[in-house]
Each structure stands twice: as C-alpha cells, then as structure tokens.
BAVEX-509553 format. One record per residue (C-alpha): x, y, z; residue number from 1; residue in three letters. Coordinates in steps of 0.5 Angstrom, whole numbers, plus 500, padded with zeros to 3 digits. Example, Ala and Ser with C-alpha at 12.3 -4.5 7.8 and 13.67 -1.06 7.14 Angstrom:
<atoms>
<atom east="525" north="491" up="516" seq="1" type="ala"/>
<atom east="527" north="498" up="514" seq="2" type="ser"/>
</atoms>
This chain:
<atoms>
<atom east="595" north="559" up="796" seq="1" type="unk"/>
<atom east="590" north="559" up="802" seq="2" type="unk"/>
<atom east="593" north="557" up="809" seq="3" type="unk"/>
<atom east="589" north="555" up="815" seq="4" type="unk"/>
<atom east="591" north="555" up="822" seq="5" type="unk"/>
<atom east="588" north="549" up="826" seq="6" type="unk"/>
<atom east="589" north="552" up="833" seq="7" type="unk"/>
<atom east="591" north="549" up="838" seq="8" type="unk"/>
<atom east="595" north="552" up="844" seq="9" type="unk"/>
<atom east="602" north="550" up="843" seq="10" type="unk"/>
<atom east="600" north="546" up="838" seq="11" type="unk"/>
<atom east="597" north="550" up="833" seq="12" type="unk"/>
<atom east="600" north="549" up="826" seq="13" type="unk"/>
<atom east="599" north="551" up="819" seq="14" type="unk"/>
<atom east="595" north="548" up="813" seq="15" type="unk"/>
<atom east="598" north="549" up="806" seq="16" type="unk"/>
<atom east="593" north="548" up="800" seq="17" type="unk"/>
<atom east="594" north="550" up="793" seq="18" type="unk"/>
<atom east="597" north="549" up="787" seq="19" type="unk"/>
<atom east="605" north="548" up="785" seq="20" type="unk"/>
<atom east="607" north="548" up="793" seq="21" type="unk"/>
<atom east="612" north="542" up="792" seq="22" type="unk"/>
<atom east="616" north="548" up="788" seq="23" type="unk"/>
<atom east="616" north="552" up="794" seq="24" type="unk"/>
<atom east="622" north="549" up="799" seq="25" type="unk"/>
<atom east="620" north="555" up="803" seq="26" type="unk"/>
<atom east="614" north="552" up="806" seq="27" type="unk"/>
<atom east="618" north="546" up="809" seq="28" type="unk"/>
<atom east="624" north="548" up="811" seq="29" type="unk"/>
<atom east="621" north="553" up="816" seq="30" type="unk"/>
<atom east="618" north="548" up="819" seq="31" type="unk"/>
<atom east="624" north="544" up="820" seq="32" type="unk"/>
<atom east="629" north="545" up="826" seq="33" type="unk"/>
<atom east="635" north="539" up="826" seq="34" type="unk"/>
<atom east="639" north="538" up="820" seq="35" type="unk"/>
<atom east="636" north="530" up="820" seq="36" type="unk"/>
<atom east="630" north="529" up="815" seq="37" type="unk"/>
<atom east="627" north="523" up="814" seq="38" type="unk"/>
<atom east="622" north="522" up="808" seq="39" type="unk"/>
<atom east="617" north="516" up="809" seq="40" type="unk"/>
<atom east="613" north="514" up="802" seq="41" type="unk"/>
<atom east="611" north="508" up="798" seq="42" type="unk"/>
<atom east="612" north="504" up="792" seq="43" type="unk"/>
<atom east="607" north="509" up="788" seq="44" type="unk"/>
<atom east="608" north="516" up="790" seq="45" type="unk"/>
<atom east="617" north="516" up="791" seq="46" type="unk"/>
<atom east="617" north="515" up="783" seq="47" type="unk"/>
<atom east="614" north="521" up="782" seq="48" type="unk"/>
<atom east="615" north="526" up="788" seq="49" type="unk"/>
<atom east="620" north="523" up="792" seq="50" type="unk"/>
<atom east="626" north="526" up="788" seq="51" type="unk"/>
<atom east="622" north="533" up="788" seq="52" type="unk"/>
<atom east="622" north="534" up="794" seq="53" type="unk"/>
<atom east="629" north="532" up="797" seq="54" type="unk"/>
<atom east="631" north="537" up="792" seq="55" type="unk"/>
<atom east="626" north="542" up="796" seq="56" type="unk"/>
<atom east="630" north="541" up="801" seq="57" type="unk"/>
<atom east="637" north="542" up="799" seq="58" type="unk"/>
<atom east="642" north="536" up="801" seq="59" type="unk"/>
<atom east="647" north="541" up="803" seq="60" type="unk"/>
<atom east="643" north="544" up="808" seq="61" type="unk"/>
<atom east="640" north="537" up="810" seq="62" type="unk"/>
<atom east="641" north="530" up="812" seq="63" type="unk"/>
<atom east="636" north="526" up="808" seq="64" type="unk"/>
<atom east="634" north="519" up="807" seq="65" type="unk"/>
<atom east="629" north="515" up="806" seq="66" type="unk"/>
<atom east="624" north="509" up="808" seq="67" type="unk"/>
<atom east="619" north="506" up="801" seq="68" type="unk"/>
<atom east="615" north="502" up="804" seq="69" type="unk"/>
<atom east="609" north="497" up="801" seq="70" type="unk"/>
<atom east="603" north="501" up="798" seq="71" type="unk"/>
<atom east="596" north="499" up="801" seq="72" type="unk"/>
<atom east="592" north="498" up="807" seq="73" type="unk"/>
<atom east="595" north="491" up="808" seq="74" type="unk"/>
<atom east="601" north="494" up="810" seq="75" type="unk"/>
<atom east="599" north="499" up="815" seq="76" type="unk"/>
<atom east="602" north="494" up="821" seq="77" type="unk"/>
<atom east="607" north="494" up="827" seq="78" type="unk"/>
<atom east="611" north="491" up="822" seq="79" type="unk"/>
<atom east="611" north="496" up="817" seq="80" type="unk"/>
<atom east="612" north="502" up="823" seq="81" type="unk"/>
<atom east="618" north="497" up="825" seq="82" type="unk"/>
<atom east="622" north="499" up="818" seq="83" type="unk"/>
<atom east="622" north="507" up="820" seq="84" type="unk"/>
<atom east="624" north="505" up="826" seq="85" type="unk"/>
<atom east="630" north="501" up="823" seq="86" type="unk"/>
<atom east="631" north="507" up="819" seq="87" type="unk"/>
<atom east="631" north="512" up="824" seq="88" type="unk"/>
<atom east="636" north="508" up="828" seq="89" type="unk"/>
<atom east="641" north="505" up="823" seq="90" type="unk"/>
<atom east="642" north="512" up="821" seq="91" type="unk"/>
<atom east="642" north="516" up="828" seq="92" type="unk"/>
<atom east="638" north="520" up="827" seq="93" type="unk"/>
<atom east="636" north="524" up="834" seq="94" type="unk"/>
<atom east="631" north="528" up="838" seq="95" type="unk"/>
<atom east="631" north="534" up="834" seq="96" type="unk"/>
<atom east="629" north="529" up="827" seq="97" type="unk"/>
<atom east="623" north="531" up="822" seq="98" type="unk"/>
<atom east="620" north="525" up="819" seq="99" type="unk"/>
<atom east="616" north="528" up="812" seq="100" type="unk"/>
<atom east="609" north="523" up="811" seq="101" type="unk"/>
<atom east="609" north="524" up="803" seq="102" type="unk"/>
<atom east="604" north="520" up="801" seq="103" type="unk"/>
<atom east="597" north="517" up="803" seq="104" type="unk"/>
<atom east="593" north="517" up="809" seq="105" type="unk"/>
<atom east="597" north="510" up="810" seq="106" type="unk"/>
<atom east="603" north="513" up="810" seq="107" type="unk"/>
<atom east="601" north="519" up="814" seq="108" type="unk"/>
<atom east="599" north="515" up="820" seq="109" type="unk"/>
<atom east="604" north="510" up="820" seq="110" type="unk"/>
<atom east="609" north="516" up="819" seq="111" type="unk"/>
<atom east="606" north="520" up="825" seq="112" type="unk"/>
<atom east="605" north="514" up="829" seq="113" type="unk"/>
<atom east="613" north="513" up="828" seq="114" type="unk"/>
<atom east="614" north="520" up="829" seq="115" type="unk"/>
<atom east="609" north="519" up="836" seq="116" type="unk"/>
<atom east="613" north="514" up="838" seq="117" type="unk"/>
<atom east="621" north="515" up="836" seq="118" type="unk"/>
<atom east="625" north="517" up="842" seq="119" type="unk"/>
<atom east="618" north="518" up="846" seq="120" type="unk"/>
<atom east="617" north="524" up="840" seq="121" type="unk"/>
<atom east="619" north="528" up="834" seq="122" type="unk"/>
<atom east="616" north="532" up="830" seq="123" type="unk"/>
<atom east="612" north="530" up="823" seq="124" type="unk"/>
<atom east="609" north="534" up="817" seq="125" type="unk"/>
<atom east="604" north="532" up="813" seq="126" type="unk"/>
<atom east="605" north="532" up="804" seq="127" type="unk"/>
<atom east="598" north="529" up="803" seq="128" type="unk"/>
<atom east="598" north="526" up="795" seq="129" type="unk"/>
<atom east="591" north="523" up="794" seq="130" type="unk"/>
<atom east="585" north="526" up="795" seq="131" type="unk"/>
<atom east="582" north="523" up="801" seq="132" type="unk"/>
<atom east="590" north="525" up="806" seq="133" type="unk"/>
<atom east="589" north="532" up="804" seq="134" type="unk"/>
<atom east="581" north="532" up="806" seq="135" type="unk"/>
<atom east="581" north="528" up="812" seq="136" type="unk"/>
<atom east="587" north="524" up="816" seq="137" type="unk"/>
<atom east="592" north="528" up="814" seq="138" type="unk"/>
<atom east="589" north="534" up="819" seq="139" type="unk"/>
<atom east="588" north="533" up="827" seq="140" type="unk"/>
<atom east="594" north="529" up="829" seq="141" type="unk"/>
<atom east="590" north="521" up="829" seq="142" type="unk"/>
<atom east="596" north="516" up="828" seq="143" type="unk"/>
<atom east="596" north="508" up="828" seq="144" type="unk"/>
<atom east="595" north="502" up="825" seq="145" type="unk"/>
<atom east="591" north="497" up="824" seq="146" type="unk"/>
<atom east="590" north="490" up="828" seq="147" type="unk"/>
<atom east="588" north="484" up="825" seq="148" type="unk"/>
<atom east="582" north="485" up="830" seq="149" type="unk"/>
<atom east="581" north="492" up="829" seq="150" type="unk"/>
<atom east="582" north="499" up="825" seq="151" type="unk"/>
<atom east="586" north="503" up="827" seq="152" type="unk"/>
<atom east="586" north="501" up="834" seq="153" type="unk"/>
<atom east="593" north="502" up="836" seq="154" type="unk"/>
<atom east="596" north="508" up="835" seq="155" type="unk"/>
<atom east="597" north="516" up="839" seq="156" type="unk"/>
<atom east="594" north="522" up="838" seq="157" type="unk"/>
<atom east="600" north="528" up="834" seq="158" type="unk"/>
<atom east="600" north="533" up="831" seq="159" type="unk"/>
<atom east="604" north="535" up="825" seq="160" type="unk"/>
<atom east="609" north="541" up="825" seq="161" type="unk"/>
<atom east="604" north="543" up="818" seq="162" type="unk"/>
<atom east="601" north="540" up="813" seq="163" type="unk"/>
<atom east="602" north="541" up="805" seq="164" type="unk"/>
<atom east="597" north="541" up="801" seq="165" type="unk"/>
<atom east="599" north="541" up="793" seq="166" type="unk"/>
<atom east="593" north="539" up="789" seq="167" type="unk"/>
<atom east="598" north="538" up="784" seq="168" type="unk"/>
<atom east="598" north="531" up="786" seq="169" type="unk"/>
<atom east="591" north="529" up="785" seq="170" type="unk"/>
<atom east="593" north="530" up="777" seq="171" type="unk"/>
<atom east="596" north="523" up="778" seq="172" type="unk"/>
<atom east="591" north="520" up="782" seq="173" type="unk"/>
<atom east="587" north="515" up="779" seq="174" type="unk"/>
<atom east="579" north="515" up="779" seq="175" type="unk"/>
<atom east="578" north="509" up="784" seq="176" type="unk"/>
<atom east="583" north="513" up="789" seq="177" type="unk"/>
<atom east="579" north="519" up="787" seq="178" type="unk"/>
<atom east="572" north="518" up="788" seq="179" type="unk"/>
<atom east="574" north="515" up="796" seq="180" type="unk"/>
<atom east="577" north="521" up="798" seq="181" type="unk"/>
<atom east="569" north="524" up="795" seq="182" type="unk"/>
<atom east="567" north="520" up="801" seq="183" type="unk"/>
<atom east="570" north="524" up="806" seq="184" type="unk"/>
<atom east="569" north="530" up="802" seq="185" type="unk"/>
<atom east="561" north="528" up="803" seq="186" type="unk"/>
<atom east="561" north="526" up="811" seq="187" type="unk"/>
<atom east="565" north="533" up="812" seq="188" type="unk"/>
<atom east="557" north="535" up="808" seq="189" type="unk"/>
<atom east="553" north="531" up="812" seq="190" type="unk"/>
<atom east="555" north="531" up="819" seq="191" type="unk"/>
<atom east="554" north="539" up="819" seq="192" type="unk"/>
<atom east="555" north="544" up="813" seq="193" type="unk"/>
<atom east="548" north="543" up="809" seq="194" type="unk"/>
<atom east="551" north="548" up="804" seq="195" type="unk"/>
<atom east="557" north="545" up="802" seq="196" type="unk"/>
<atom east="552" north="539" up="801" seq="197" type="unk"/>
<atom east="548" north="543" up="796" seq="198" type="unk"/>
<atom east="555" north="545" up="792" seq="199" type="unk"/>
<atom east="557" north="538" up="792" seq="200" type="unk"/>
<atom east="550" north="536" up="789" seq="201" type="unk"/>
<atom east="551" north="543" up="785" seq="202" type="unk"/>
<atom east="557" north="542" up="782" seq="203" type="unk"/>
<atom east="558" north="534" up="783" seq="204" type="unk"/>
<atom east="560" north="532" up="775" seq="205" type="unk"/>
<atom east="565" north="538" up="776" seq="206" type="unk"/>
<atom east="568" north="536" up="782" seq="207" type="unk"/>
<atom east="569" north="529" up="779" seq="208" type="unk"/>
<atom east="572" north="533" up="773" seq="209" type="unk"/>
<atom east="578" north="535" up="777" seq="210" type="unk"/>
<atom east="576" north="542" up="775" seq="211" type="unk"/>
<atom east="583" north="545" up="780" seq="212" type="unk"/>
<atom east="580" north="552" up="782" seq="213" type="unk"/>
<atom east="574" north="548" up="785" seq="214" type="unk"/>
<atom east="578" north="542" up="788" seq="215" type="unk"/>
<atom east="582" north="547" up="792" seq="216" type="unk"/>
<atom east="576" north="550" up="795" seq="217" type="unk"/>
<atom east="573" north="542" up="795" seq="218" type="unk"/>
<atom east="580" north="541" up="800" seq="219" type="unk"/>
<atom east="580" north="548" up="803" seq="220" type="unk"/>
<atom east="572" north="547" up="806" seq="221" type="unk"/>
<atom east="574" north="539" up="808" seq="222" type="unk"/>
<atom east="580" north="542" up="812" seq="223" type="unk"/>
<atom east="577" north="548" up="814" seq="224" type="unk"/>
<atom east="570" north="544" up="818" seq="225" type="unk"/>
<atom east="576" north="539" up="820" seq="226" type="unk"/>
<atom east="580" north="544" up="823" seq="227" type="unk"/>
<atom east="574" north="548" up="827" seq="228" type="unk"/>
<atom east="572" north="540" up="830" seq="229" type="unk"/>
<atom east="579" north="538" up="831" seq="230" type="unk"/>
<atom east="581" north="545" up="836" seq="231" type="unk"/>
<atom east="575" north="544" up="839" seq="232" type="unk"/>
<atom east="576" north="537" up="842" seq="233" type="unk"/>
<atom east="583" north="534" up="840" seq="234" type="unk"/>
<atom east="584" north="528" up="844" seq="235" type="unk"/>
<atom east="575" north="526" up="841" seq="236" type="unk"/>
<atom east="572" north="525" up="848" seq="237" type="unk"/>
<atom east="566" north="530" up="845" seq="238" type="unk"/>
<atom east="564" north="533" up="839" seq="239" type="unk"/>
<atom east="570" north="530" up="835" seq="240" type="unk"/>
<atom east="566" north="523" up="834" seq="241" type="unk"/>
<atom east="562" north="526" up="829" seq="242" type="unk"/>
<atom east="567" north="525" up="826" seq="243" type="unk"/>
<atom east="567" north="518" up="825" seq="244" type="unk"/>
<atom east="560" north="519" up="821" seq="245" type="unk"/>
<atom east="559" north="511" up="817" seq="246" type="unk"/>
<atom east="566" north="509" up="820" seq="247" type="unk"/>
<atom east="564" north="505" up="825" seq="248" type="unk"/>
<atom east="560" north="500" up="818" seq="249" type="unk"/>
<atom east="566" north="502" up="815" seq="250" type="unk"/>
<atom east="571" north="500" up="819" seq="251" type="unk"/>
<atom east="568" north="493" up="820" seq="252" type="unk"/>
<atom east="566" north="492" up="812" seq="253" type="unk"/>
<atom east="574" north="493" up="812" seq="254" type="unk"/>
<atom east="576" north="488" up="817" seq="255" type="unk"/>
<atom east="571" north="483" up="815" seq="256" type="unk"/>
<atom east="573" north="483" up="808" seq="257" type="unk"/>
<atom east="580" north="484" up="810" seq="258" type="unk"/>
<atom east="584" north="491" up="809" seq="259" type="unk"/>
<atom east="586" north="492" up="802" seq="260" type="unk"/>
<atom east="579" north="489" up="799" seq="261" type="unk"/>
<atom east="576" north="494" up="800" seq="262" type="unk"/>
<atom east="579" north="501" up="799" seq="263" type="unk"/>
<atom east="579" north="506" up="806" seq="264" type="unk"/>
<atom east="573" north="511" up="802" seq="265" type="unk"/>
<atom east="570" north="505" up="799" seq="266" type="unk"/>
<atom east="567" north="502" up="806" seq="267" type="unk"/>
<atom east="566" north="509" up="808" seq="268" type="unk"/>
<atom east="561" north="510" up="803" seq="269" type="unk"/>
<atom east="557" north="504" up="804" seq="270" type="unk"/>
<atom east="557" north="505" up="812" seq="271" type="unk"/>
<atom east="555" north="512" up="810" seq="272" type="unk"/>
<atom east="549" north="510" up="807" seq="273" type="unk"/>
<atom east="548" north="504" up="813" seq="274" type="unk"/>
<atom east="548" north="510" up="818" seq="275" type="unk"/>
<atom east="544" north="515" up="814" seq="276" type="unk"/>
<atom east="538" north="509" up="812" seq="277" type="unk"/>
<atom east="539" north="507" up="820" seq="278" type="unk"/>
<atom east="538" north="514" up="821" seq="279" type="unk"/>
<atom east="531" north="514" up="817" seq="280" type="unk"/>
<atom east="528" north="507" up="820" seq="281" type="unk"/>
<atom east="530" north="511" up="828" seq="282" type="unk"/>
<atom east="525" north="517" up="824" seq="283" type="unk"/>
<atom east="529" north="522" up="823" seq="284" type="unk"/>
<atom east="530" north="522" up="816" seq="285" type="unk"/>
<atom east="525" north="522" up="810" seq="286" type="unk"/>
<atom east="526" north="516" up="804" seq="287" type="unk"/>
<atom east="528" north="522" up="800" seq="288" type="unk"/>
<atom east="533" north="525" up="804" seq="289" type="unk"/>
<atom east="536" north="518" up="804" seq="290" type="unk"/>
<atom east="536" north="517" up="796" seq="291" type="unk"/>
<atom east="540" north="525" up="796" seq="292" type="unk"/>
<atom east="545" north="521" up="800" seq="293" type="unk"/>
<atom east="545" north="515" up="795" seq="294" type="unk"/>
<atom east="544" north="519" up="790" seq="295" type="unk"/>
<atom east="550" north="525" up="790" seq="296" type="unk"/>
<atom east="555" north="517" up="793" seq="297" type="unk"/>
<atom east="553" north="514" up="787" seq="298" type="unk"/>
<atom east="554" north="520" up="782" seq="299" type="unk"/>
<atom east="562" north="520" up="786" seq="300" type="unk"/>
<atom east="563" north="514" up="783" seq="301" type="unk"/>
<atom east="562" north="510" up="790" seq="302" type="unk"/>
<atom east="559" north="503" up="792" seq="303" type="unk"/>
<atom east="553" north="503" up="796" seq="304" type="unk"/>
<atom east="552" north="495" up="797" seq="305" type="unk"/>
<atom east="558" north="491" up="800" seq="306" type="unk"/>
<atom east="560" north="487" up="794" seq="307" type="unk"/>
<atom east="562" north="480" up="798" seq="308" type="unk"/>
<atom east="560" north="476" up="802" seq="309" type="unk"/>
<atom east="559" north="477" up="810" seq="310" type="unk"/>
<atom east="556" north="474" up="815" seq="311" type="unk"/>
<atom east="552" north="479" up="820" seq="312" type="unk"/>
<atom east="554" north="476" up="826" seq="313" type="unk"/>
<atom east="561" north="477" up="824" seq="314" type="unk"/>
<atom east="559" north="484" up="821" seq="315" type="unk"/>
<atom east="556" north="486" up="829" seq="316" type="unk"/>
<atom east="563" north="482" up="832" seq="317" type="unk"/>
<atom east="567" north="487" up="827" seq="318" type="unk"/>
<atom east="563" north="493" up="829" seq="319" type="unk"/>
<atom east="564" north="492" up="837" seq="320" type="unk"/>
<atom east="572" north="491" up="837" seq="321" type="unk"/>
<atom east="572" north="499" up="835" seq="322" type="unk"/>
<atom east="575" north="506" up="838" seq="323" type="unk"/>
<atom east="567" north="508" up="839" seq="324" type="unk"/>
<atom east="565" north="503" up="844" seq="325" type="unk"/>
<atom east="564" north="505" up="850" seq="326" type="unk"/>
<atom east="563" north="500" up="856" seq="327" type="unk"/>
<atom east="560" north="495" up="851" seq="328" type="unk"/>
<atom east="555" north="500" up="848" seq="329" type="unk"/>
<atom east="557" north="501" up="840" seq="330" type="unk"/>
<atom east="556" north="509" up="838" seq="331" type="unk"/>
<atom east="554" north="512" up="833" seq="332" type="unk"/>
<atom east="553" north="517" up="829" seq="333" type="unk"/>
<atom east="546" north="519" up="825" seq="334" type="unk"/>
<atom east="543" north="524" up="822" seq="335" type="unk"/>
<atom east="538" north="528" up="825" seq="336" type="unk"/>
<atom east="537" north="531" up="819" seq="337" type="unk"/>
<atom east="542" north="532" up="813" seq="338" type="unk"/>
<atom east="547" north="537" up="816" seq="339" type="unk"/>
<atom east="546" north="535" up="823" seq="340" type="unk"/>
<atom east="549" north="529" up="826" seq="341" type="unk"/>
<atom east="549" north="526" up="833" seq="342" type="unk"/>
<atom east="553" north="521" up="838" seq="343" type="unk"/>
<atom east="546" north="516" up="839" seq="344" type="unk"/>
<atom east="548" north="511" up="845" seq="345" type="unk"/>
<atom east="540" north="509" up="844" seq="346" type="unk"/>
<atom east="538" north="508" up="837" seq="347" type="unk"/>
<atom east="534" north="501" up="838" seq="348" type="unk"/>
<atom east="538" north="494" up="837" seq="349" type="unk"/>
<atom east="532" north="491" up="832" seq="350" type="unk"/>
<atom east="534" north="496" up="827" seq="351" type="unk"/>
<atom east="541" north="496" up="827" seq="352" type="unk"/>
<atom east="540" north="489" up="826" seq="353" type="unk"/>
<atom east="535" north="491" up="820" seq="354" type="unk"/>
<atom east="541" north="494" up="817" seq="355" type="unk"/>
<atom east="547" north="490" up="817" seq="356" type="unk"/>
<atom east="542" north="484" up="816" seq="357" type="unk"/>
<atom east="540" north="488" up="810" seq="358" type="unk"/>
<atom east="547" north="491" up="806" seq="359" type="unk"/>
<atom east="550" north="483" up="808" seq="360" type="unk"/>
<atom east="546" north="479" up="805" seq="361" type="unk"/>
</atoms>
C-alpha cells in the first residue's frame, strides 16, 4: 500500500492506494467518529461491494444503512442528492454521521455534496471503484450536480475524512469505463509532468492491460500531482484551474449531447484535443506535438471527434455557462508546450471559433 497525504492545514487527510484494502476495515473505521454510517452507492457497484464493505465495518459496532441510487451521469441531479437526504432524516441520523461514497465519480460528488449539505456539514470518505474517481474527482473536496444548463454548477467545496483506493476494484470494470478514467490520467500528463507523459507513451498497451503494479503507480502518480495542486489552492481561485485542462469543451459537449451520451472521460478526451489544437493554431505547439496527444488518446481507446451533431452556436452558448467564466470572459487552459499549462484569458476569438466550427461539423 502507498499513502499520500493531501495537506491542507486541518484539513489535511490521507489517500489509500493499493491492493485488497477493502479487507482492511482498519483504514476505515479510524476515520469514523459516530456510530452512524450511512453508504451511498449505485445499481452497479452495490452487488458486488456493498456487503463487503459493511462487513468491513462490523454492524455491532455501527449503525449502518444505505442509499442505492441510479447508475449514470443523468442522475447526478438535486433530485438524486434529496434521496440521501431522505435517507439520512428518516433514519435520524446526526451531526456526528459519516457518509462512505462507494462507487464512481457520480456517486463521490453527489455523496460529498449531501455530506456538504446535511446538517450545514458532516464528515465523508471516498471509496472510489472505477478508474477515473480514483485518479481525479474523488481527491480535492469538488462536490455538486449537474444542471440542465450546466456541468457541476451547483455544489460546495468539502473534503473527505480519507480516500480509499483499491485498484481491485478496477478488475471489475469495463473497458469503456476504463479507457475514460485514461483521460484524466493524460491531463494530469499534459498539464505539468512530461515525464510521466513519456511513461504513458512508453507503457501505454501495459497500462491498458490492467498490468496492477503499474496501475497502482498510474493512481499513485495522478493522486499524487492532484494532491501537490489541491493544497496549493483548494477553493480554485489560482493554479487549481489548470486542472480543468479540456474540460471547459468537455463539459460543453456533455451538455449539448445531453449528460449520459457521452461518458464524463469521453468528453474530456475530445475537449483535450480541442485545447491542444487551440493551442497549436495561437503557436505554441507544433503539428507533431498535437499528433502525440492524438496519438497516446487514440491508443487509450478514447474518441478524438464528437460523434453527433452540435451546432457551434450552441457548443459556444454551452461553453459560456461554465465555472470558468469570468465576468463574460471564457478561460482556457492550453499548452504552451506539452507539460506546460497556462490560464489563457487572450487567446484570439477567431481561432477558438476554428476549432469548435471544426470538431462540430
């Protein structure tokens, strides 16, 4: 097992990663102050680790229950969140309650934002199961829902007790779900550590394999460059919007295709590609760099084109209903070179206007 700490102050917490953690009920109940748990999951992770983990927490020494919510980015609504809530109050449960987020990146938002939310705040921990919660949303404290008119626009900043990490998990995952948490693993590439993108490029058909040595030092080095942002700026007033590389596009294509269409890495691939080719038309990256960051998508077994039709009027519309804008002004974040991100508030409308004409034809 590798730990990482995410230091912030008081709020400082630890990050599990390794293999059978979900046998080590230790890692959990340290974390727990009150007798009351409540686990909130989904239609496709409780069959196969609910019960586990209960047991984990041993039901003389807890008062467990449950919420099983729908599977899927559809559901990440107010709705959805107003179930745990229901749960939480027909079951009493108080100000000393822990909420366990067992499941994806849907469910570890939702359930940190009910957790945000629930008596003005409780406590939370993350158990991320597929590969894109353990490498990105389940670390920092981002919680929230979608809203018809936009990606996670409603939600509160808090942070988990710990995270738990058990790439176990990822053995029963599949390779479409796989291959969108490889987006985010790619980001973390571009944005600022060349050398891990030279060992994705390196190791790419093992990593896609599932080799487990190597994915734990694929969550371990994601968690670990997330981590270093997060405690420099948590509340993402600064250097934390690097962050949302290719997720200003992405996010967009979500919403114009509506949530679910389009799983949350998928988008991110293309709006990656998007940024990086924006990128290279304002100057700063060559053609050949831009055919390494198609290349190392495509190889990941992730889209590089938006498969249905939008209208660029409305991809621009999408775009400027965003946590990324600023007093009217969209920013993005490109590339000065490969490893090196930037917030751009100056790019040239004309050629922002190229790209999205030319991924939504």
């Amino acid at each position: 097992m590798k730990t990482l700490n995410l230091d912030l102050a008081e709020k400082s917490y630890p990050i599990y990663i390794g293999q059978g953690l979900l046998s080590q009920g230790e890692l959990l109940t340290k974390h727990i102050n009150g007798k009351q748990v409540m686990i909130v999951t989904n239609t496709t992770v409780a069959p196969l680790y609910l019960e586990q983990v209960k047991s984990l927490l041993g039901e003389g020494d807890h008062q467990i229950s449950q919420v099983i919510l729908s599977d899927g980015e559809q559901y990440k609504t107010l709705d959805t969140v107003n179930l745990i809530f229901d749960a939480l109050l027909e079951n009493r449960f108080d100000r000393s309650c822990t909420l366990i987020a067992l499941g994806g990146g849907v469910v570890g938002d939702m359930t940190g934002f009910a957790a945000a939310s629930y008596q003005r705040g409780v406590n939370f921990i993350q158990i991320p199961t597929t590969l894109l919660s353990q490498v990105d949303s389940s670390v920092g404290g981002k919680t929230g829902v979608n809203h018809a008119l936009g990606k996670n626009m409603i939600g509160a900043f808090h942070q988990p007790k710990c995270v738990v990490i058990d790439v176990d998990t990822l053995d029963t995952l599949d390779d479409r779900q796989y291959s969108a948490g490889m987006a985010e693993v790619i980001k973390y590439a571009l944005l600022g550590n060349l050398d891990f993108l030279h060992y994705l490029q390196k190791n790419i058909n093992e990593l896609m394999a599932r080799d487990k040595s190597m994915m734990i030092e694929l969550v371990y080095q994601s968690c670990e460059d997330k981590a270093n942002i997060v405690a420099q700026d948590e509340l993402e007033v600064g250097k934390r919007a690097l962050l949302n590389l290719g997720h200003t596009f992405g996010h967009a294509i979500e919403n114009t295709l509506g949530y679910g269409n389009y799983l949350h890495g998928e988008a991110i691939s293309v709006g990656m590609l998007m940024a990086v080719k924006l990128s290279q038309f304002e100057g700063y990256l060559s053609v050949d760099e831009v055919d390494q960051v198609q290349d190392l998508l495509e190889k990941s077994n992730l889209p590089i084109s938006i498969s249905g039709k939008i209208i660029a009027s409305d991809f621009m519309a999408a775009m400027s209903v965003d946590k990324k804008v600023i007093d009217g002004n969209i920013r993005l974040i490109l590339l000065k070179k490969l490893g090196d991100a930037f917030i751009c508030n100056d790019y040239q409308d004309k050629l922002l206007n190229r790209v999205i004409n030319d991924f939504c034809q």
